[in-house]
C-alpha positions as CSV (number, residue, x, y, z in Angstrom):
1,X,113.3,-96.1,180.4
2,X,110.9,-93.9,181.8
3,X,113.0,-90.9,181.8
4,X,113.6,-92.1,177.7
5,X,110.0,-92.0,177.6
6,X,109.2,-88.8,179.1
7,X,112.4,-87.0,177.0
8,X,110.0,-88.4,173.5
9,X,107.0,-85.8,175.1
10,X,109.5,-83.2,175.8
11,X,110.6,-83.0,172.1
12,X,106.9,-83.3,170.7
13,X,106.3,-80.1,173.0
14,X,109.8,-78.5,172.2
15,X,109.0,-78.9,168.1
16,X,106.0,-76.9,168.5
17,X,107.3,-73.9,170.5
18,X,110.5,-73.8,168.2
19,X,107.9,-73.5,165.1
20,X,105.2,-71.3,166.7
21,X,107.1,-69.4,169.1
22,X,110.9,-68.5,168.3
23,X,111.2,-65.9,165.9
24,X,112.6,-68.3,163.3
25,X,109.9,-70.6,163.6
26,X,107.4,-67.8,163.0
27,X,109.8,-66.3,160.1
28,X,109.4,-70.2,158.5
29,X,106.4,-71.1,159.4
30,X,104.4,-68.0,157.2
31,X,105.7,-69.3,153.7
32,X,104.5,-71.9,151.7
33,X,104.5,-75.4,150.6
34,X,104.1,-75.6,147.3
35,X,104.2,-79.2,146.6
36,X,104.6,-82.2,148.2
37,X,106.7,-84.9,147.3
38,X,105.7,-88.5,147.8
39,X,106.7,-92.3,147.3
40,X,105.4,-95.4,146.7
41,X,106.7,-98.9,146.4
42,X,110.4,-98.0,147.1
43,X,111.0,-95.9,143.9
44,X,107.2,-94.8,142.4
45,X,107.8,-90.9,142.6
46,X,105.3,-88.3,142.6
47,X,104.4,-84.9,143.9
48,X,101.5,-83.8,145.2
49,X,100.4,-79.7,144.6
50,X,100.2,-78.4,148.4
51,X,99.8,-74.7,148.4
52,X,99.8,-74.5,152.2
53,X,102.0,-72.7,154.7
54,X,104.8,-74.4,156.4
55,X,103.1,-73.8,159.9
56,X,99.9,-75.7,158.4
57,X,102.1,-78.4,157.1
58,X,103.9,-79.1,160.1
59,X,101.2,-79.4,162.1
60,X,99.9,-82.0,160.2
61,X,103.1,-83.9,160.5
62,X,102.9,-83.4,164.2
63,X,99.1,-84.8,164.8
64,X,100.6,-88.0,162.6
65,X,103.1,-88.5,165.6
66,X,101.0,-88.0,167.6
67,X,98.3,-90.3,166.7
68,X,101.2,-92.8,165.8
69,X,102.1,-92.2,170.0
70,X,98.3,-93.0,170.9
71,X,98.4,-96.3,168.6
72,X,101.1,-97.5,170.4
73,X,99.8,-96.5,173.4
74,X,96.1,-98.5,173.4
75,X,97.9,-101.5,171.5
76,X,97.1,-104.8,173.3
77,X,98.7,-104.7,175.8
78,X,98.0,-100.9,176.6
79,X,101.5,-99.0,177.9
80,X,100.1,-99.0,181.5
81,X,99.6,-102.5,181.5
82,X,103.2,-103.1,180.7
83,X,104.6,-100.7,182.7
84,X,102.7,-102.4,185.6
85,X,104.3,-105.7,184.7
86,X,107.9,-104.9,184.0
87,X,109.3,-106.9,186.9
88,X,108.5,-110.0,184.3
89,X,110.0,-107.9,180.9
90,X,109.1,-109.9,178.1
91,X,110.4,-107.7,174.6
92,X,108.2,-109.2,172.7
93,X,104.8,-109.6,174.6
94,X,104.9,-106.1,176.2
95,X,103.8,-102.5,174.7
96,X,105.7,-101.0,172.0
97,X,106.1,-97.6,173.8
98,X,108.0,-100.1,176.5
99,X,110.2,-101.7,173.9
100,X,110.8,-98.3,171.5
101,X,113.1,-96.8,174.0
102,X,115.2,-100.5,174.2
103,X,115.3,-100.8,170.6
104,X,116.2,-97.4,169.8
105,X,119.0,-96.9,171.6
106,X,120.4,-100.0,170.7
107,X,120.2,-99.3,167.1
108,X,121.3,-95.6,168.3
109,X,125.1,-97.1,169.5
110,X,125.2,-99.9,166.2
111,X,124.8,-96.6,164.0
112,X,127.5,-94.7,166.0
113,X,129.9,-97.5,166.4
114,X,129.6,-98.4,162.5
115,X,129.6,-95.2,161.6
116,X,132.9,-94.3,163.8
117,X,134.3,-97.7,162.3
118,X,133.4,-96.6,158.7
119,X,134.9,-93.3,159.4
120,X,138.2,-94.4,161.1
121,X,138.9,-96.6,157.6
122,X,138.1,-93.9,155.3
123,X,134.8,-94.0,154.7
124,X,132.9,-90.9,155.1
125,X,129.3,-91.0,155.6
126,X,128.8,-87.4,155.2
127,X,125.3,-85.3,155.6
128,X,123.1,-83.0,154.1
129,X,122.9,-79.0,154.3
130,X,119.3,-77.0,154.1
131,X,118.8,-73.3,153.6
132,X,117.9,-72.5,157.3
133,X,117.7,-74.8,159.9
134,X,114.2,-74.6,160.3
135,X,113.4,-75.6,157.0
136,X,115.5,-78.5,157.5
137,X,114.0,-79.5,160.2
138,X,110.6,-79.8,159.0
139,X,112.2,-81.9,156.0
140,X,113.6,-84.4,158.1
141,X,110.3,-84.1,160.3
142,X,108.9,-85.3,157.0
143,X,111.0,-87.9,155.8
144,X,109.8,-90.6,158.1
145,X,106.2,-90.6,157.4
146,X,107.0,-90.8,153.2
147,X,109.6,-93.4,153.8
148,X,108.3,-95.8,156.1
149,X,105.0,-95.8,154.0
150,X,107.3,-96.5,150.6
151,X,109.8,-98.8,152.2
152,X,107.8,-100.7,154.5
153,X,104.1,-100.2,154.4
154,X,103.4,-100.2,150.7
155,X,106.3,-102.8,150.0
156,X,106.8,-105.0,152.6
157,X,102.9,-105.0,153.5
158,X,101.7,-105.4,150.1
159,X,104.5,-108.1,149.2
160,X,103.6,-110.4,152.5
161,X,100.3,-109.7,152.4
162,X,100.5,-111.2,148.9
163,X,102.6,-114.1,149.9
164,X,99.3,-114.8,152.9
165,X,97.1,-114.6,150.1
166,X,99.0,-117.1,148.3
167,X,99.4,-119.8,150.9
168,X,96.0,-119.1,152.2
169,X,94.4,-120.8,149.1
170,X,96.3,-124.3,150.4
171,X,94.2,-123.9,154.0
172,X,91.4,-126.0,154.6
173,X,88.4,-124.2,154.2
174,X,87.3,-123.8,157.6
175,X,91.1,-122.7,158.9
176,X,92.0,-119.0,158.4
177,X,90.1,-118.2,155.2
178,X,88.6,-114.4,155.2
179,X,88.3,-112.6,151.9
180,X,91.9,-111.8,149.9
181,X,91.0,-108.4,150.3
182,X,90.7,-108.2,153.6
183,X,93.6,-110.0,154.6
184,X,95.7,-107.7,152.5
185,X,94.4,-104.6,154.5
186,X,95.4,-106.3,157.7
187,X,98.5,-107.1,156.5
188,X,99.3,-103.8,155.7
189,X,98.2,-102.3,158.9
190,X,99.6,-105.3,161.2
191,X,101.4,-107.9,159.6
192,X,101.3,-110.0,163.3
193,X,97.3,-110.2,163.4
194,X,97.2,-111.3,159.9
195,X,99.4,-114.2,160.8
196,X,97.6,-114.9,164.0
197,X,94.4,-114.9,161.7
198,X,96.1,-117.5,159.5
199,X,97.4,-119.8,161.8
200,X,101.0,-118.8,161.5
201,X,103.5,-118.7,163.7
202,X,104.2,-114.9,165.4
203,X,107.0,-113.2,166.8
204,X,105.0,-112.4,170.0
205,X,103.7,-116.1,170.8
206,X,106.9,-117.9,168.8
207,X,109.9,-115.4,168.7
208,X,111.8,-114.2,166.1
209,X,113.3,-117.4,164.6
210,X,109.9,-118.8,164.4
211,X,108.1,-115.9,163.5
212,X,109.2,-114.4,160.8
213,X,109.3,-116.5,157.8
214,X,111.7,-117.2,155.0
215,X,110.1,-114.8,152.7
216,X,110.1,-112.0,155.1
217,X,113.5,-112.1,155.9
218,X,114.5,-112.0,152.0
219,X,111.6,-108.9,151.9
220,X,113.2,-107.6,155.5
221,X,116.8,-108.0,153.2
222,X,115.7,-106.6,149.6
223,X,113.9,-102.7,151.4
224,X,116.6,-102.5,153.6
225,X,119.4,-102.8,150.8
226,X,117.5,-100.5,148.8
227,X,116.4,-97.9,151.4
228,X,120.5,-97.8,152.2
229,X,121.3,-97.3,148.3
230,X,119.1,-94.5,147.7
231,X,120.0,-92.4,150.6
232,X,123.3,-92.1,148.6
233,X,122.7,-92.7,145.0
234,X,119.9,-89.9,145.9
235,X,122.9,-87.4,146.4
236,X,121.7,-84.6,148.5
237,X,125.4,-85.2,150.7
238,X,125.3,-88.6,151.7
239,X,128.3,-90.1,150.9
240,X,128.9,-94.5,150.5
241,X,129.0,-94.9,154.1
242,X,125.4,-93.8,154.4
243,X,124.6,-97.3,152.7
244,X,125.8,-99.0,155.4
245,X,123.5,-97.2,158.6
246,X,120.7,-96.4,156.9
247,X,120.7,-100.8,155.8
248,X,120.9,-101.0,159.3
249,X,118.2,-98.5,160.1
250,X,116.1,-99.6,157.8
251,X,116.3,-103.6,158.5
252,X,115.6,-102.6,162.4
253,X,112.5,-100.4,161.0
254,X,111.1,-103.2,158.7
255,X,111.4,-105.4,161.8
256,X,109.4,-103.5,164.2
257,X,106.6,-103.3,161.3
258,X,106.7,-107.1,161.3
259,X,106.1,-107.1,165.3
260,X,103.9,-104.1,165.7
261,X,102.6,-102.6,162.9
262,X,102.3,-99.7,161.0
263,X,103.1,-97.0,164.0
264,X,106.1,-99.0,164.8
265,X,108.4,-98.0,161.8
266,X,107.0,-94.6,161.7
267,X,108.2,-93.9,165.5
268,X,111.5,-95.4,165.1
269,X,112.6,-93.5,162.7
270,X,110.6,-90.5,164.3
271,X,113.0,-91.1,166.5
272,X,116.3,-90.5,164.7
273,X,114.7,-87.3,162.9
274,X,112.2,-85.5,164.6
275,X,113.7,-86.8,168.0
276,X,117.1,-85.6,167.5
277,X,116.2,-82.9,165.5
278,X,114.0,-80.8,167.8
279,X,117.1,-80.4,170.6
280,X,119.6,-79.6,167.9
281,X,117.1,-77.1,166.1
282,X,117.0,-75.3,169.6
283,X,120.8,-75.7,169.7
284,X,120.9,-73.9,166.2
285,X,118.0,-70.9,167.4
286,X,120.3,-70.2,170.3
287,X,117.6,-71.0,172.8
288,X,119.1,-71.0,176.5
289,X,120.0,-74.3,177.8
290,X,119.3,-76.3,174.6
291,X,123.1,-77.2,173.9
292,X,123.3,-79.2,177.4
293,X,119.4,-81.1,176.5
294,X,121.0,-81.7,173.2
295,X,123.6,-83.0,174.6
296,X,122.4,-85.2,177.9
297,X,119.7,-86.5,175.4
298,X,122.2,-88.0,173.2
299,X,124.7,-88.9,176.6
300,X,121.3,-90.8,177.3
301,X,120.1,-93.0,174.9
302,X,123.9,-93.8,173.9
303,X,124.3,-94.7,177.7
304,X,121.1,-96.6,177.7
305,X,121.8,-98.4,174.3
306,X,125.3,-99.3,175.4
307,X,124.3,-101.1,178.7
308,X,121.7,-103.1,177.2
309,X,123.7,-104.4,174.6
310,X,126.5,-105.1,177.5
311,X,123.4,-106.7,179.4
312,X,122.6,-108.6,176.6
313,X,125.8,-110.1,175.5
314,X,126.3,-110.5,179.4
315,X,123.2,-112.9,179.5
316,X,124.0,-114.8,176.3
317,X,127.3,-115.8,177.8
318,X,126.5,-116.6,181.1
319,X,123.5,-118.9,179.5
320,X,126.0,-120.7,177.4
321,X,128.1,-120.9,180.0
322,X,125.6,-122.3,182.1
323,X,124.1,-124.6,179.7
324,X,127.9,-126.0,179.1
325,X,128.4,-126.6,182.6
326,X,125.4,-128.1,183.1
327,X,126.4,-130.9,180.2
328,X,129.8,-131.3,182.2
329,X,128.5,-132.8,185.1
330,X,125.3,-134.6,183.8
């Protein structure tokens, strides 16, 4: 997990040499943005007049990781804290810089595996091309922070924050009640504290059966069927089978938003773009040894990913087993 963790602050550092110091980079990073495109509320489309140059712009995106990176890392409880108590893992409890590399690379190998399994019965999930690589880089550096703040901040923040509102007005009047306003806000930025202020029941102190309620899941259900559809009825060279990962993708993403707030979705699918796309970038520049990083980083996380879920399934079994047994000789 560590070495996971330390392969995250290798690519932040990697993206800004690739943009600032290869010749390609530099080539890019002098023309301009002229506008911006942005989205609200799943399908509210705008654009925003930029005017600024792409080495401008990306920084930007960077220092939004970044702080995103320091969000998760002072969250209660801090990383240090967690890392100091991992002989006791608890998923749920712990840091989310602790449980992003777990949940990445398990949604890492369900995206591979589906998409192989897709693939191998004739559905193509297909891809997307950009004028240079560098420019596409920077647009799939992008992507995350305008679609996690359409598909899960301004939706399913603004819809569950809503639903508090709602039920707050059947609370007695000395339980939970702050103004609707602010209990909106909270919602938005972190879904769990709002709950906690409420009364409710959290993922962290109740798991996720009792955690998340009815009306999340069908919210959890709705973005992430939508945020699949779009990615192919958007064209750009996603083909059907893009419906199916990115559903998943997405669910996982609105899930971690539940848990841990705004950062949470932001990083995961950091992950899958910027992540990714810093080693093959380098792979594409040519830059010396970049084709065997691109590739251990991947061998990696699908390594990692793969023996949790064995680990996992592993547990589940022998519990059932156990609890089985158990009834047989009582």
């Amino acid at each position: 997990m560590v070495l996971l963790i330390s392969s995250y602050f290798v690519s932040m550092g990697l993206g800004l040499f690739l943009i600032y110091a290869m010749p390609q980079g530099l080539d890019a990073a002098s023309r301009q943005v002229a506008e911006l495109p942005f989205s609200v509320l799943m399908n509210v489309n705008f654009r925003i007049p930029l005017g600024v140059s792409v080495g401008f712009f990306f920084l930007v995106i960077w220092l939004l990781y970044s702080g995103a990176f320091i969000l998760a890392w002072f969250d209660r409880p801090s990383f240090p804290s967690s890392l100091r108590s991992l002989s006791r893992p608890d998923v749920w409890r712990s840091n989310y810089l602790v449980a992003l590399p777990q949940f990445a690379s398990v949604l890492f190998v369900a995206v591979v595996f589906l998409q192989a399994l897709q693939e191998s019965a004739g559905v193509q999930t297909g891809g997307i091309s950009f004028e240079s690589p560098v420019l596409g880089f920077l647009s799939i550096s992008y992507a995350p922070l305008v679609e996690e703040f359409s598909y899960r901040i301004t939706t399913i923040g603004i819809l569950d924050g809503l639903n508090h509102i709602w039920k707050m007005r059947r609370l007695p009047s000395n339980q939970g009640r702050i103004s609707a306003i602010r209990l909106l806000m909270l919602n938005i930025w972190k879904p769990e504290r709002a709950k906690e202020v409420l009364g409710y029941n959290t993922i962290r102190n109740d798991g996720v059966r009792r955690g998340i309620s009815r009306f999340e899941w069908i919210v959890l259900v709705l973005t992430s069927g939508a945020f699949g559809a779009v990615h192919y009825l958007s064209g750009g060279g996603w083909e059907i089978g893009k419906i199916s990962t990115a559903m998943l993708s997405g669910f996982a993403m609105g899930f971690v938003y539940l848990r841990y707030g705004v950062y949470a979705p932001i990083l995961l699918h950091w992950f899958f773009n910027y992540y990714f796309g810093t080693f093959d970038l380098a792979s594409q520049l040519n830059m010396a040894g970049s084709d065997s990083a691109s590739f251990a980083v991947e061998l990696l996380n699908l390594g990692t990913g793969a023996l949790l879920v064995v680990a996992t399934v592993a547990i589940y079994l022998l519990g059932t087993w156990s609890s089985k047994h158990h009834k047989t000789q009582m």
